[in-house]
N, C-alpha and C positions, 0 to 999 in steps of 0.2 A: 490173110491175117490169121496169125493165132493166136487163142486168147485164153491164158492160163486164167481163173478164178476160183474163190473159195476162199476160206477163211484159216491165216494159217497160224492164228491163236488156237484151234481147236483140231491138231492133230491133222489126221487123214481129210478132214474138211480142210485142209489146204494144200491139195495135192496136183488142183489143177498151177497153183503158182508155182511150187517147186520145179514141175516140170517147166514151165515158161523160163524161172531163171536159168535152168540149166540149157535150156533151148538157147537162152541169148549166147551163149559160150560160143554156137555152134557159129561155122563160118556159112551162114546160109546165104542162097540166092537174094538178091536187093531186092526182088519184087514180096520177098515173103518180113512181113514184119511181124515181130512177137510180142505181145502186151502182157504184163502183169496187170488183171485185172481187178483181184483180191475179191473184196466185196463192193465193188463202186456201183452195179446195176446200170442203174439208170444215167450216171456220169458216163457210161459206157456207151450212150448211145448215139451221139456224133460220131464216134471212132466208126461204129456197127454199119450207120446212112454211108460212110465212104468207102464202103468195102463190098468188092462184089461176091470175095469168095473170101468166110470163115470158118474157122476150126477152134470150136469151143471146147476146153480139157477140164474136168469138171468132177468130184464127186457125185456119183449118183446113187439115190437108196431104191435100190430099183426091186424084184425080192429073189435075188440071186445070191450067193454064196460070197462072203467076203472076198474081198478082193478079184471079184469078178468084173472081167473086163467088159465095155460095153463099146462098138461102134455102132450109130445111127444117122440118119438121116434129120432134121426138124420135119421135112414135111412126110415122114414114115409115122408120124404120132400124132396123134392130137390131144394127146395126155403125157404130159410129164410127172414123173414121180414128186411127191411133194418131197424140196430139198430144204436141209436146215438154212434158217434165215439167220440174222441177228440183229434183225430189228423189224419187228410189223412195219413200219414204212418201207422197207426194201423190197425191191422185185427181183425176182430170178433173172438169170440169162436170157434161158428161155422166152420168158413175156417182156426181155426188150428186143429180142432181135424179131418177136412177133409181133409187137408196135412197130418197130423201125417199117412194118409194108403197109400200114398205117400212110406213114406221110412219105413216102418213096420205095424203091422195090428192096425187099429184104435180099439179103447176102446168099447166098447157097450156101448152105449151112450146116459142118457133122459134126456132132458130140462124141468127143470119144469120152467115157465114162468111165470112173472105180466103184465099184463098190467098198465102202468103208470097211473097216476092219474095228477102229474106235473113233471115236469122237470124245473126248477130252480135252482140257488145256493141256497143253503143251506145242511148242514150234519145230517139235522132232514130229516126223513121219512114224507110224510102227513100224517094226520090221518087214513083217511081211507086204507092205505097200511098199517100199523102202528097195525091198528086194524086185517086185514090178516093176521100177522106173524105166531100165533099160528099153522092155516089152511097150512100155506106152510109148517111150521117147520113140521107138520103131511105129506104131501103130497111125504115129502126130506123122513122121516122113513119109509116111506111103500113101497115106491121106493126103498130104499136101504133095504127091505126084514126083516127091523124091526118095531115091531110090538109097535107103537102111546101111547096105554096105561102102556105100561113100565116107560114111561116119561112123565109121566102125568103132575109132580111137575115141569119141565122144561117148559112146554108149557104153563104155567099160567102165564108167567113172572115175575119180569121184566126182559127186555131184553138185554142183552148185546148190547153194542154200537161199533162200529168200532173206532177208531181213526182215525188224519188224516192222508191222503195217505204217503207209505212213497215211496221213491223212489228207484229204486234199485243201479244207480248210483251215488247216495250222503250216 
């Protein structure tokens, strides 16, 4: 599974869902599904229990250079950078898919990470993350054990856009 999240009121915080939109375009293999996960957390966490292998695409404020790319492991850390929330009751990615071996075996599991650029309102990407999509949509296929040049025509854009969040209780 991959699972685009973030928040895509607040600019480059929602840069793991633009990518997931533009992911769904792509004519992938049926074993690979792609979730928009926005900011749901913890609703995120039956999808998490049925999945043996995830790829989580994610803002990360990690202390590298804007728009620095990030691939990792979950069990390469045992500290994840504090990421912007939007609400004290919500949990990161990260501490659902670390609950999920809690009550069954968690997922094998890689972050591929951005480093933000800005965090503001707005549902436009900056440019300069904007101009990265390509390089991460490559980083999400090679991680998921498919091979970049198959979808060549995908990676050139233009790029699928997210809509606005929706909610799951309305």
């Amino acid at each position: 599974m991959i699972l685009g999240v973030g928040n895509v009121l607040l600019k480059d915080e929602g840069v793991g869902v633009h990518v997931a939109t533009h992911l769904k375009t792509f004519p992938l293999p049926d074993h690979i599904e792609v979730i928009e996960g926005g900011t749901d957390g913890f609703k995120l966490f039956h999808l998490i229990l049925d999945t043996d292998r995830l790829i989580v695409v994610d803002c990360v404020k990690g202390d590298g250079e804007p728009a620095s790319l990030y691939r990792f492991n979950i069990d390469e850390y045992t500290h994840f950078p504090d990421t912007y929330k939007t609400s004290v009751h919500q949990i990161s990615i990260d501490e659902v898919v670390t609950l999920s071996g809690a009550v069954g075996d968690s997922p094998e599991t890689t972050f591929i990470g951005i480093e933000p650029v800005e965090i503001s309102m707005s549902l436009e990407l900056s440019p300069v993350i904007e101009e990265k999509i390509p390089r991460i949509l490559e980083l999400v296929l090679e991680t998921a054990g498919l091979d970049p040049a198959d979808y060549s025509e995908h990676l050139k854009g233009p790029f699928a856009k997210p809509g606005p969040p929706r909610y799951a209780d309305s």
